[in-house]
C-alpha positions in Angstrom: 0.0 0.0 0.0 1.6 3.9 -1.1 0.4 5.7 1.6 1.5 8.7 -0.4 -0.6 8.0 -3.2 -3.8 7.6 -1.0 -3.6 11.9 0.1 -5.1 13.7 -3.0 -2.6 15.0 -5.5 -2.9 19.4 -4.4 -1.4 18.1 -0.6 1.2 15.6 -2.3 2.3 19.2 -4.0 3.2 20.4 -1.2 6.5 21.1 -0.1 6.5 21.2 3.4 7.8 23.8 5.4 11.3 24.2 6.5 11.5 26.0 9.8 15.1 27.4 11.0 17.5 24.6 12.3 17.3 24.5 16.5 20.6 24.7 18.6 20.1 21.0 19.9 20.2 19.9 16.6 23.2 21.6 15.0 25.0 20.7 18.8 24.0 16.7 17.8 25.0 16.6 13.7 28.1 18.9 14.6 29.5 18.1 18.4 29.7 21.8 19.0 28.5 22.6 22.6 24.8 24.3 22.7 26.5 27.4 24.7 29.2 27.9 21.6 26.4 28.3 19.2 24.6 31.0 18.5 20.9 31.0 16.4 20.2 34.1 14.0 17.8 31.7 12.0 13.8 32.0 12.9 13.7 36.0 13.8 13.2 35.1 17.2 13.8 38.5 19.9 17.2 38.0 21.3 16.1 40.2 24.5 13.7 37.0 25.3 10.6 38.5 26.5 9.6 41.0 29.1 9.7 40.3 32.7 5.6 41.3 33.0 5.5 38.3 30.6 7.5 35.9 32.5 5.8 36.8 35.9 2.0 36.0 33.8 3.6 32.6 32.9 4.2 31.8 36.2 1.3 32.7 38.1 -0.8 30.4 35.0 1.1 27.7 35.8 -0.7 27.1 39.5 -4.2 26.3 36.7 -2.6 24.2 33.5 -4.7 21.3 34.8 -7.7 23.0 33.3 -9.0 23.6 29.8 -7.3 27.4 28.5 -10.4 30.2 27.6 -11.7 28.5 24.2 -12.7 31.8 23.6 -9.6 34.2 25.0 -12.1 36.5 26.8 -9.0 38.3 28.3 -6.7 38.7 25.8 -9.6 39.5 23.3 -10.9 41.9 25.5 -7.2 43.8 26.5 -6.5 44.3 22.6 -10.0 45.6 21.8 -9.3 48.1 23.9 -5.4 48.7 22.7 -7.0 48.8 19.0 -10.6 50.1 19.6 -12.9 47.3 17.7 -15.6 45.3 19.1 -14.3 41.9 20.7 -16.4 40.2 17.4 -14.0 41.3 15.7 -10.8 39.4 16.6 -9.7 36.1 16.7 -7.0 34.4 18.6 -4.4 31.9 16.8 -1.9 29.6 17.6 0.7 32.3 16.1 -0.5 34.4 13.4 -0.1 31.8 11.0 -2.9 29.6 12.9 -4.6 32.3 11.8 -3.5 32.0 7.8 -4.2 28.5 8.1 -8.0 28.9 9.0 -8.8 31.8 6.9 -7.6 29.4 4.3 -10.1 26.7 5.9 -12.8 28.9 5.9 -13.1 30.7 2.3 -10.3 28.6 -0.2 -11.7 25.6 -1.9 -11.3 23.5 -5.0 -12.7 25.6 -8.2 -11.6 29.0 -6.6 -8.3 30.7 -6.1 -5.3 33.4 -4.4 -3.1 35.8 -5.0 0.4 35.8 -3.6 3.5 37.5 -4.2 6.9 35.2 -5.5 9.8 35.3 -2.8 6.4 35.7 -0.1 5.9 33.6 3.5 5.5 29.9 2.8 3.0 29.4 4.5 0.2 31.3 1.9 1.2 28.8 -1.0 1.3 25.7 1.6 -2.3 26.9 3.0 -3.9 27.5 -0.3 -2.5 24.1 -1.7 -4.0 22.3 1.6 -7.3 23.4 0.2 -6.9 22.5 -3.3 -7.3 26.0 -4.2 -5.2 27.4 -7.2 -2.4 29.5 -6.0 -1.7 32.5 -8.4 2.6 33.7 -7.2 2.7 37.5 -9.0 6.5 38.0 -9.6 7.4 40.4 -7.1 9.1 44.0 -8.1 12.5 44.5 -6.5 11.9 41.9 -4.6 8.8 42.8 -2.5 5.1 43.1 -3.6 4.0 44.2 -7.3 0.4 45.8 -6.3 -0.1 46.6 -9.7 0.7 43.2 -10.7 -1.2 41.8 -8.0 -4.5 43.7 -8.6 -4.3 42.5 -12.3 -4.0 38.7 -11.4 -7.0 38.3 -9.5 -9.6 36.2 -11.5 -13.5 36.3 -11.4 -12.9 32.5 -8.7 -10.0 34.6 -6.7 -11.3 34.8 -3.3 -8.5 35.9 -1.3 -5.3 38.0 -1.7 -1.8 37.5 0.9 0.0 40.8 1.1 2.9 40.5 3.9 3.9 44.2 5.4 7.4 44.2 5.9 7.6 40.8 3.3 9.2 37.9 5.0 12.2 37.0 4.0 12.8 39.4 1.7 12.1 42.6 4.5 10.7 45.1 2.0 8.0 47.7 2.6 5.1 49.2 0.8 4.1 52.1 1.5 0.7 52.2 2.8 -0.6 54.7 1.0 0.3 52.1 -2.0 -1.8 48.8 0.2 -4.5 51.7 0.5 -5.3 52.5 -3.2 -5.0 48.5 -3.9 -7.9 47.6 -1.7 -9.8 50.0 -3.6 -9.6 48.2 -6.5 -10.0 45.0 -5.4 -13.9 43.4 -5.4 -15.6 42.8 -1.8 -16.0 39.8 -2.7 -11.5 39.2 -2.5 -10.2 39.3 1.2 -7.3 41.0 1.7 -5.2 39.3 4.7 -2.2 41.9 5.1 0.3 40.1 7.3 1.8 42.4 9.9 3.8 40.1 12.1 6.5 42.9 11.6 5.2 46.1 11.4 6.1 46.6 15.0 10.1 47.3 13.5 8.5 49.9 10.9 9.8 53.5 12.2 7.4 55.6 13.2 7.0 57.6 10.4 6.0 55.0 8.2 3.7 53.6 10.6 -0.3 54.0 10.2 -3.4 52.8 11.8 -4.3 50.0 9.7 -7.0 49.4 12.5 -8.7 52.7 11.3 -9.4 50.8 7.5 -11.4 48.0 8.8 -14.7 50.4 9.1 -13.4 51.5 5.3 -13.0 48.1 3.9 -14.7 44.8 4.9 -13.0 42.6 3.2 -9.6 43.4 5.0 -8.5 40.9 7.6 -5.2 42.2 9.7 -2.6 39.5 11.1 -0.2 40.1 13.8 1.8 38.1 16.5 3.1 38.0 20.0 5.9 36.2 18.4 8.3 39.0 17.4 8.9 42.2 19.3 6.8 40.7 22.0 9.5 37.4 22.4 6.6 35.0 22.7 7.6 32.4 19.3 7.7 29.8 22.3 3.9 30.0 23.1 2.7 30.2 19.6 0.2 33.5 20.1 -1.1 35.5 17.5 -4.3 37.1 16.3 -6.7 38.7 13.8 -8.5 41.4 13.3 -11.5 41.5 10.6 -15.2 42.2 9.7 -17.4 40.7 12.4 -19.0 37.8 10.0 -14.9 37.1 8.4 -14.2 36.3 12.0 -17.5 34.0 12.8 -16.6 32.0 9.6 -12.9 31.5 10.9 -14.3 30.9 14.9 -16.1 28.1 13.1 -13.2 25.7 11.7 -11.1 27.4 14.6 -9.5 24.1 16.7 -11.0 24.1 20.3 -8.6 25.8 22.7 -5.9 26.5 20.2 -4.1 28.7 22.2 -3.2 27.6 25.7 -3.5 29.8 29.0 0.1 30.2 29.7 0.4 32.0 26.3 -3.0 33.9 26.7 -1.4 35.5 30.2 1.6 36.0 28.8 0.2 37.9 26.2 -1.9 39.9 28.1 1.1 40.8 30.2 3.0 41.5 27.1 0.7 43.6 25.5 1.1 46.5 28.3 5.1 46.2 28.9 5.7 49.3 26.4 9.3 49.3 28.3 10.3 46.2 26.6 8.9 46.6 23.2 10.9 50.4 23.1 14.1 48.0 23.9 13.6 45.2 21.5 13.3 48.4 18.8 16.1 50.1 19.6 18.1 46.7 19.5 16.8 45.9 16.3 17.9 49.6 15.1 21.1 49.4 15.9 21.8 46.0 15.1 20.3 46.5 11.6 23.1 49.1 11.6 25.6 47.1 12.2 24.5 44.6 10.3 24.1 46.6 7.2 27.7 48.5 7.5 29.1 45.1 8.0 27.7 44.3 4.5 29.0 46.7 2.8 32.3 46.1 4.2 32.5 42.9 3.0 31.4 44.6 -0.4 28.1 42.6 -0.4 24.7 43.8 -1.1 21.7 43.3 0.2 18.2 44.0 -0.2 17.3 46.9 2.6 14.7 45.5 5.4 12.1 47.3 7.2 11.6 43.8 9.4 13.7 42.1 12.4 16.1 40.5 9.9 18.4 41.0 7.2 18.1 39.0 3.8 22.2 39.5 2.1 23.5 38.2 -1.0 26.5 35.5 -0.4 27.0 34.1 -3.6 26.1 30.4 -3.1 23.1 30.9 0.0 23.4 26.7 1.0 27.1 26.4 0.7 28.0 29.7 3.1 24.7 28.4 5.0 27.0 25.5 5.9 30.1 27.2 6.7 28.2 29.0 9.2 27.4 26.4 10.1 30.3 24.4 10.8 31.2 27.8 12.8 28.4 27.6 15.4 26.2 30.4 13.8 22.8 29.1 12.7 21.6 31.3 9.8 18.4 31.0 7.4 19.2 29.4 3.6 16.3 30.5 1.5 16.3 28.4 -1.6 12.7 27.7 -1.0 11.9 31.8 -1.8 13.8 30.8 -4.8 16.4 33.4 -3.8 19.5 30.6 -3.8 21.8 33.0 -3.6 20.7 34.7 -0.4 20.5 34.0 3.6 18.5 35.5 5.6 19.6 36.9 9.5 17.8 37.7 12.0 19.7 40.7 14.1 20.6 39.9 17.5 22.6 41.4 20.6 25.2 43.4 19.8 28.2 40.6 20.4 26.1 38.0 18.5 25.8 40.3 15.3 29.6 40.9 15.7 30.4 37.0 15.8 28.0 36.2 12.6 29.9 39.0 10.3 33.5 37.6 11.7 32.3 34.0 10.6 30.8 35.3 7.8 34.2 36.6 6.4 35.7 33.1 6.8 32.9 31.1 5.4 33.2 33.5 2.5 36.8 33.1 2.1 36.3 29.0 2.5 33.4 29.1 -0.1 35.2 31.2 -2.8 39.1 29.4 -2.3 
């Protein structure tokens, strides 16, 4: 019996996901000691998370022999009133791309279709393809989102578009004014998801209230997480924020309790420590600095990021991936974005940063000899 050939042909497309490798398992295929190596893979917050957090996590843990809030009253409730919408209209995920995953659930089926931009987050082509929707990838423009482009693909059976604000992995921006005059031309009947999971990084002046557009357009869905600037990626928290009946559709193929009550406190807890989301920003500013003048340095270009991470042209992207590697720093190949020539960084503390761009010179030198 194939096994394989049993799961219907769009899910045997698939190519799964390939997450960032973990310290253990670089320590186990390599023999370097865990303390000696140092992950800049998975745009994880090198500042951990905030101590309001931590103290949340541990006064949870006296009730994790009970069921979590199915419904996330708390959490739900503390960012309606950070964002000013009606509780209706959010939904709690298991990370933001829980969230991806249902929306997907909800509105893509066989016979209709989505609109994505090449070099975008795996997950919108593996979500659509779970469907057995059709997945339409609009080359992207300087590597980040063609709007133009985008509006033009979508197709009388297009149901839903993926728009990622900074663009993971690639880090580029468009401007808002730019997302604002697309969702006028798109039909009512397309959702627009636009992905902010790192809009936190955005400076201030580039910044706007996305919030504001969901009384302007309907069919917008936002999606952000406690992952990044918050330092939650551990718990897996993340939510939406849509149309009242967008968020009853995805409540309905919602798993019961997906997100568990250590993360919902933590959360919470997070959500109000202003202190440590100023610190994580200014880290990420000035280790985007140094990141960037280390770069050029080294006389190599990369493509400027607005996000928590640093996507640089090496040459060969899996072969300097491995001399990293072999050097205890754990970086992100991106093949898969079809961008073989690339890695991708995530910025950390100041002495990490330092340590990647030192072994980044040798691996160079070893890759090119």
């Amino acid at each position: 019996m194939n096994y394989t050939e049993l799961a219907p042909e769009y899910i045997r497309a698939i190519a799964p996901y390939q997450p960032g490798k973990p310290i253990s398992e670089v320590a186990r295929e390599l023999g370097i000691p865990e303390a000696d190596i140092i992950k800049l893979a998975s745009n994880e917050n090198p500042l951990g998370c905030g101590e309001a957090a931590k103290a949340a996590m541990r006064r949870a843990l006296d009730e994790v022999h009970l069921y979590p809030d199915g419904a996330a009253f708390e959490l739900k409730a503390a960012l309606a009133k950070k964002w000013g919408v009606a509780m209706e209209s959010i939904v709690i995920g298991n990370g933001s791309n829980d969230l991806l995953d249902y929306l997907a659930m909800a509105y893509l089926a066989p016979g209709v279709s989505a609109v994505y931009s090449q070099h975008c987050f795996a997950v919108y082509p593996i979500t659509v393809l779970a469907r057995g929707a059709a997945g339409i990838k609009v080359p992207a423009r300087a590597y980040g989102n063609d709007l133009d482009a985008m509006a033009a693909a979508i197709r009388a059976d297009t149901r839903m578009v993926f728009i990622a604000n900074p663009n993971n992995p690639t880090g580029t921006f468009t401007p808002y004014a730019e997302i604002h005059a697309f969702l006028k031309r798109v039909p009512a009947s397309v959702i627009v998801v636009l992905d902010e999971a790192y809009n936190d990084f955005l400076p201030p002046e580039l910044r706007v209230d996305t919030v504001a557009w969901l009384r302007e357009f309907p069919n917008l869905v936002l999606t952000r997480t406690f992952c990044k600037i918050y330092g939650l990626a551990g718990l897996r928290v993340g939510y939406m924020l849509g149309h009242p009946q967008v968020c009853d559709m995805v409540n309905r193929v919602r798993a019961p309790f997906n997100v568990n009550s250590i993360a919902q406190a933590a959360a919470v807890a997070a959500l109000g420590d202003e202190d440590f989301v100023r610190r994580t920003y200014e880290n990420n500013r000035a280790g985007m600095q140094q990141l960037v003048e280390g770069f050029r340095a080294l006389g190599l270009d990369y493509i400027p990021s607005y996000g928590n991470f640093v996507t640089v042209d090496v040459g060969d992207g899996p072969r300097v991936f491995n001399a990293l590697l072999k050097r205890g720093v754990i970086v992100r190949p991106i093949v898969g974005y079809e961008l073989p020539r690339h890695v991708r960084v995530t910025i950390g503390l100041p002495h990490e940063n330092a340590r990647f761009l030192a072994s980044l010179k040798e691996a160079l030198a070893e890759v090119r000899a």
